[in-house]
Backbone as ProteinMPNN parsed JSONL, in Angstrom:
{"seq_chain_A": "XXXXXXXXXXXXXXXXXXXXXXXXXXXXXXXXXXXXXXXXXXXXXXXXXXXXXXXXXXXXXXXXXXXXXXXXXXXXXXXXXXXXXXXXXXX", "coords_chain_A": {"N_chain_A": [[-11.429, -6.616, 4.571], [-10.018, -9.177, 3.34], [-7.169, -10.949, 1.646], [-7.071, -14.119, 0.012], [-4.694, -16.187, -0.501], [-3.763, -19.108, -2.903], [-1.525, -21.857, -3.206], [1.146, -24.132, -4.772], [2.782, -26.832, -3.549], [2.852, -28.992, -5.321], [4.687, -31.588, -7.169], [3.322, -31.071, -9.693], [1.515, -29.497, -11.992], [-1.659, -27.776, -11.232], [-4.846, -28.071, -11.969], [-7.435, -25.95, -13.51], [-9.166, -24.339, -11.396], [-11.27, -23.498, -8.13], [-12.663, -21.998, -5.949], [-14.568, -21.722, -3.187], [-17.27, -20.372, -0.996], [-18.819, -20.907, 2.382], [-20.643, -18.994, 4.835], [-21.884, -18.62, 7.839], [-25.532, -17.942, 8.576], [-25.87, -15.393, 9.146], [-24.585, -13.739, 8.382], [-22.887, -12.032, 5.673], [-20.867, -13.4, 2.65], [-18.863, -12.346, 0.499], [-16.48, -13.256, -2.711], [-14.279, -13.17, -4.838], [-13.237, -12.749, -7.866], [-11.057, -15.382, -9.231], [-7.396, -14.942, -9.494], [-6.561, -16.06, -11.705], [-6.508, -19.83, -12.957], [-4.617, -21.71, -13.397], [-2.66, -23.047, -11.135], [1.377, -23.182, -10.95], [3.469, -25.365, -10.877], [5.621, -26.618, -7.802], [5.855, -24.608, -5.993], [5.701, -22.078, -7.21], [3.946, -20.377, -8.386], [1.104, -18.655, -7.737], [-2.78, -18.817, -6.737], [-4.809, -15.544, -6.398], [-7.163, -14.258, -4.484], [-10.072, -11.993, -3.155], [-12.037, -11.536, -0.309], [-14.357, -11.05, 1.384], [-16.507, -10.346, 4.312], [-19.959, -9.867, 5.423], [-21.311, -8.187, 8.106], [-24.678, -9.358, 8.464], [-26.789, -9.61, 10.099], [-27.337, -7.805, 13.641], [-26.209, -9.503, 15.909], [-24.281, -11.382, 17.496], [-22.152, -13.11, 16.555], [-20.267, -16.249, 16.22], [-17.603, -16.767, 13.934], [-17.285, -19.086, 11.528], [-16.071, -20.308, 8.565], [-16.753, -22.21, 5.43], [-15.215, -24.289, 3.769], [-14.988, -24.567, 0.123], [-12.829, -26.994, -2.282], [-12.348, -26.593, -5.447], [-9.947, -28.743, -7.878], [-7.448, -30.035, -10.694], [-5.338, -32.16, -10.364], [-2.624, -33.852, -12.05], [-4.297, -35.264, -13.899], [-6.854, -35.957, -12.347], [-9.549, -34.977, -11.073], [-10.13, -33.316, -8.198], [-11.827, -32.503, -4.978], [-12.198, -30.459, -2.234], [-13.542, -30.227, 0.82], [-13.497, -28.02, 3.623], [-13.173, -26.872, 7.134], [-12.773, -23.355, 8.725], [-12.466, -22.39, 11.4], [-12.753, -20.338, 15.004], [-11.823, -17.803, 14.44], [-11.089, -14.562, 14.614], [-13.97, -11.982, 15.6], [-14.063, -8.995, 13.996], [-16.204, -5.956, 13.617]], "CA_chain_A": [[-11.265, -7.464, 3.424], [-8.842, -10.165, 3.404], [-6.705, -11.527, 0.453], [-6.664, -15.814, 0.248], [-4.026, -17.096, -1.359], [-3.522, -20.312, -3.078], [0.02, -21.961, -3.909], [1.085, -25.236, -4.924], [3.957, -27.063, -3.182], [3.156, -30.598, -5.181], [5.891, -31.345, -8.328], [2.176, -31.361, -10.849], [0.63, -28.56, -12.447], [-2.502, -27.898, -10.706], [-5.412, -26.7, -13.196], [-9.118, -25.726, -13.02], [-8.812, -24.027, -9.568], [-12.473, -23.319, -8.054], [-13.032, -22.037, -4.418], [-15.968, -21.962, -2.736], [-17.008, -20.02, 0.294], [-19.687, -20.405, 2.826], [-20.785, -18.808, 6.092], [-23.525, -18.661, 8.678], [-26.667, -17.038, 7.55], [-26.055, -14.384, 10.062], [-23.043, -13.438, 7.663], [-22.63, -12.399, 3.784], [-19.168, -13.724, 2.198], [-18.505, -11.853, -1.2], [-15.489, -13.543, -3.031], [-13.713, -12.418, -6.188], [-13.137, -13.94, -9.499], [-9.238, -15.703, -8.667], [-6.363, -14.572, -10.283], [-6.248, -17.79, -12.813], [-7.069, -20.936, -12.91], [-3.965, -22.55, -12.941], [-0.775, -23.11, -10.084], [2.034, -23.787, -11.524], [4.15, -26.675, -9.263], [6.831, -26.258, -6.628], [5.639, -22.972, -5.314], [6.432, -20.966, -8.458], [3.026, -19.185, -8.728], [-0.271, -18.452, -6.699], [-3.581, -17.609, -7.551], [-5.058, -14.368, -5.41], [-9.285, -13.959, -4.183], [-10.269, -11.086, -2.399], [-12.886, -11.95, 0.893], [-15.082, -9.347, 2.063], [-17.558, -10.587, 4.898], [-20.349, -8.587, 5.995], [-22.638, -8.776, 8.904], [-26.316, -9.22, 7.694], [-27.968, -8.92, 11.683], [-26.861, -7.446, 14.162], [-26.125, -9.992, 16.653], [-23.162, -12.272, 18.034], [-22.231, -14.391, 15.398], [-19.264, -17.626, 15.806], [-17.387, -16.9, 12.829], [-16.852, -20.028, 10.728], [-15.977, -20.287, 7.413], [-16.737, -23.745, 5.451], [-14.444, -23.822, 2.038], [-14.913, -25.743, -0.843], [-11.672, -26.535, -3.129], [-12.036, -27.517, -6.782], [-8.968, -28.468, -8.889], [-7.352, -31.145, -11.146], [-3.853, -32.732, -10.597], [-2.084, -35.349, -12.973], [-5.799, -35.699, -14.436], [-7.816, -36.158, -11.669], [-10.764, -33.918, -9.927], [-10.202, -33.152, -6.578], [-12.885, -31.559, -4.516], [-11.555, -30.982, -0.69], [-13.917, -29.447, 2.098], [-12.71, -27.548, 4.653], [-14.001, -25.874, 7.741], [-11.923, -23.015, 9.16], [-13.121, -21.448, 13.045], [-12.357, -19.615, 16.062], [-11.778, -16.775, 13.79], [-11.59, -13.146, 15.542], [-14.284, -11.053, 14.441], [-13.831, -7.345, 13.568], [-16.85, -5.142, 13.368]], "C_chain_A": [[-9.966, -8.251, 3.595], [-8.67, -10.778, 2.074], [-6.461, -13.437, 0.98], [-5.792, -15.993, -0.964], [-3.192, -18.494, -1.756], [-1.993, -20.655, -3.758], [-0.037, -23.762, -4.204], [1.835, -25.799, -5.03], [3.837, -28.559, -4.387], [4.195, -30.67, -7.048], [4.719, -31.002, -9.9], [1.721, -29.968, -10.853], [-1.047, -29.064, -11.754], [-3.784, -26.759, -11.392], [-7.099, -26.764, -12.854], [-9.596, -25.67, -11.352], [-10.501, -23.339, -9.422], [-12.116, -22.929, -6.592], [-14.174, -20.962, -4.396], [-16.208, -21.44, -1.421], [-18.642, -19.909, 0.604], [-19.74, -20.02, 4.351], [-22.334, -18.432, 6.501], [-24.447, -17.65, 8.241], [-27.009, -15.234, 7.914], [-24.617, -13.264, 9.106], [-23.208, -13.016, 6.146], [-21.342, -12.942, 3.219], [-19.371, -13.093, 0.826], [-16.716, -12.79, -1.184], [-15.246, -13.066, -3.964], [-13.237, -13.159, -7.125], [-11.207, -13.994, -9.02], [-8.603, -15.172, -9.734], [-6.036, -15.253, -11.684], [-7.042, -18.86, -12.142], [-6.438, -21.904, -13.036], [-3.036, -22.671, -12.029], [-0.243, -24.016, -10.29], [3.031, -24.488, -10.418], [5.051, -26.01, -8.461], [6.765, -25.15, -6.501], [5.56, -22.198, -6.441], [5.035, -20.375, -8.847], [2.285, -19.221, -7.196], [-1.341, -17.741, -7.477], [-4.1, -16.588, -6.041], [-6.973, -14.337, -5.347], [-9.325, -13.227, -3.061], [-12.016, -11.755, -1.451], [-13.005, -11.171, 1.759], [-16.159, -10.192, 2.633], [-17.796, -10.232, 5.619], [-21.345, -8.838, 6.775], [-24.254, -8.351, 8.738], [-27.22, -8.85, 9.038], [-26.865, -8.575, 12.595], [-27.148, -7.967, 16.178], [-24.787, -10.912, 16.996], [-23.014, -13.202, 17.104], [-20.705, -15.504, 16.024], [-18.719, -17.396, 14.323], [-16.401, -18.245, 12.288], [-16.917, -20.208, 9.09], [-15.805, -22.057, 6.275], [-16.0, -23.473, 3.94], [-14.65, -25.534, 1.217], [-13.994, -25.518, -2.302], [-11.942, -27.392, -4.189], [-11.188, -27.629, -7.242], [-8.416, -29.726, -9.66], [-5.917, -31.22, -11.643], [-3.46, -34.228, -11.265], [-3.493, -35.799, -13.546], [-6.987, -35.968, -13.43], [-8.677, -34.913, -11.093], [-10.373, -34.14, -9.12], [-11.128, -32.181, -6.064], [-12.68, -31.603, -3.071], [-12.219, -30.04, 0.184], [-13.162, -29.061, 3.387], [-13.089, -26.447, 5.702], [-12.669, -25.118, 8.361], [-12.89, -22.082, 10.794], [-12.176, -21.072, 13.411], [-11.382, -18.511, 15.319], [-12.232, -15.66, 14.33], [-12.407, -12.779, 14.715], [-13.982, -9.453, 14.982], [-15.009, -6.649, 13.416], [-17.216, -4.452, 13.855]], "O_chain_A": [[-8.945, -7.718, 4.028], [-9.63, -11.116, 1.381], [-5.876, -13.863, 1.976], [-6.14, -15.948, -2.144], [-2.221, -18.911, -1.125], [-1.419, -19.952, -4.589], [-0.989, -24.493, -3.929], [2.262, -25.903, -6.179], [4.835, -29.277, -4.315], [4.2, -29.743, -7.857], [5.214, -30.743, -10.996], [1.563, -29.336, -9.809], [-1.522, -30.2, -11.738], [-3.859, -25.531, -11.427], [-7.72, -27.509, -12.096], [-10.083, -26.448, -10.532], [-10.988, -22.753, -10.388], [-11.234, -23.594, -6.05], [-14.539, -19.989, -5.057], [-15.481, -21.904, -0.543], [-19.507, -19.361, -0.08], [-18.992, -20.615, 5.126], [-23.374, -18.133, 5.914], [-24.123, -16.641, 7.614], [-27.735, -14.353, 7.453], [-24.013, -12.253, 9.465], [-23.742, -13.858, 5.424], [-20.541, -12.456, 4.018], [-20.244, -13.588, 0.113], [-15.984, -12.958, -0.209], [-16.096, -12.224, -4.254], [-12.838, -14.31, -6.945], [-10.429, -13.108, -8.665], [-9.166, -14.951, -10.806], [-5.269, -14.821, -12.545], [-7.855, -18.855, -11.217], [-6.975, -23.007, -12.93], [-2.158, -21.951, -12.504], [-0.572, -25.194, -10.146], [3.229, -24.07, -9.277], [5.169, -24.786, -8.523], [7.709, -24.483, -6.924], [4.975, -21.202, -6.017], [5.121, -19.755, -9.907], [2.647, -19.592, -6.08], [-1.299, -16.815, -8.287], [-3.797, -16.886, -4.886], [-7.745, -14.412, -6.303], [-8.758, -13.601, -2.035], [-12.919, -12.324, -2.065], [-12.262, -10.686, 2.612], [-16.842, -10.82, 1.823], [-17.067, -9.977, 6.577], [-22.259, -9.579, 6.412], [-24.794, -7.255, 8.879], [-28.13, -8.021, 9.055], [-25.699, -8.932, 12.429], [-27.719, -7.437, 17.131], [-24.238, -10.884, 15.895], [-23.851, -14.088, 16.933], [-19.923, -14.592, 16.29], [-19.437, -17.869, 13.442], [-15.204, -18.411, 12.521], [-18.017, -20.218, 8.538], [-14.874, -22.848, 6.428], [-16.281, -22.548, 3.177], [-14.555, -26.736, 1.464], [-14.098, -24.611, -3.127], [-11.863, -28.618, -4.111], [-10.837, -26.474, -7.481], [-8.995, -30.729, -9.242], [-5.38, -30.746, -12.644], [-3.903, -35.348, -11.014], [-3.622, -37.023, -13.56], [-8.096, -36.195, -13.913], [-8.091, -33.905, -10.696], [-10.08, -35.325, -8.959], [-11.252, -31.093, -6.628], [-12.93, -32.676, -2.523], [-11.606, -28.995, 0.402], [-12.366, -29.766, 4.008], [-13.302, -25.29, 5.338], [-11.641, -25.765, 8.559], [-13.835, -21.293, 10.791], [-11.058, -21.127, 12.899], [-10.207, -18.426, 15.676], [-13.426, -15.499, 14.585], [-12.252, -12.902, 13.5], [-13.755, -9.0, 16.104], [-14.902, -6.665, 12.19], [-17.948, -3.628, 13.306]]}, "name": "protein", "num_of_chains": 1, "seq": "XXXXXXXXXXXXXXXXXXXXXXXXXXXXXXXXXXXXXXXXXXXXXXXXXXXXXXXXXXXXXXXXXXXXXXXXXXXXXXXXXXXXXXXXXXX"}
């Protein structure tokens, strides 16, 4: 299980925090309800999501993880995809 955590270097309150996790079908991802839903500016908080992923067959998988970030600074939506690879696996 791995902890993700989010921070938020920019001078704006950063509110209605969403993340989004997917992986290959060969994979399960459980995530965890975040800590909050807001990060407060210049570092001074974080929210916390626990990431537990479990292998569904039992074959060679590529672990890639594709993330999807909801949140809304100075009034705007932001929605920012993000693929992360070449990730050791463990099992």
């Amino acid at each position: 299980m791995s902890i993700i955590k989010t921070t938020n270097s920019s001078p704006l309150l950063l509110s209605n925090y969403l993340l989004q996790v997917a992986v290959p079908k060969t994979l399960k991802a459980q995530l965890s309800q975040p800590s909050g839903q807001n990060i407060p500016p210049n570092g001074n908080g974080s929210i916390n999501q626990q990431l537990q992923i479990i292998k569904m067959v039992n074959r060679k998988t590529q672990l890639a993880i594709l993330l999807r970030i909801n949140y809304v600074i100075n009034g705007q939506k932001i929605v920012e995809n993000k693929e992360v690879s070449n990730i050791p696996i463990i099992f």
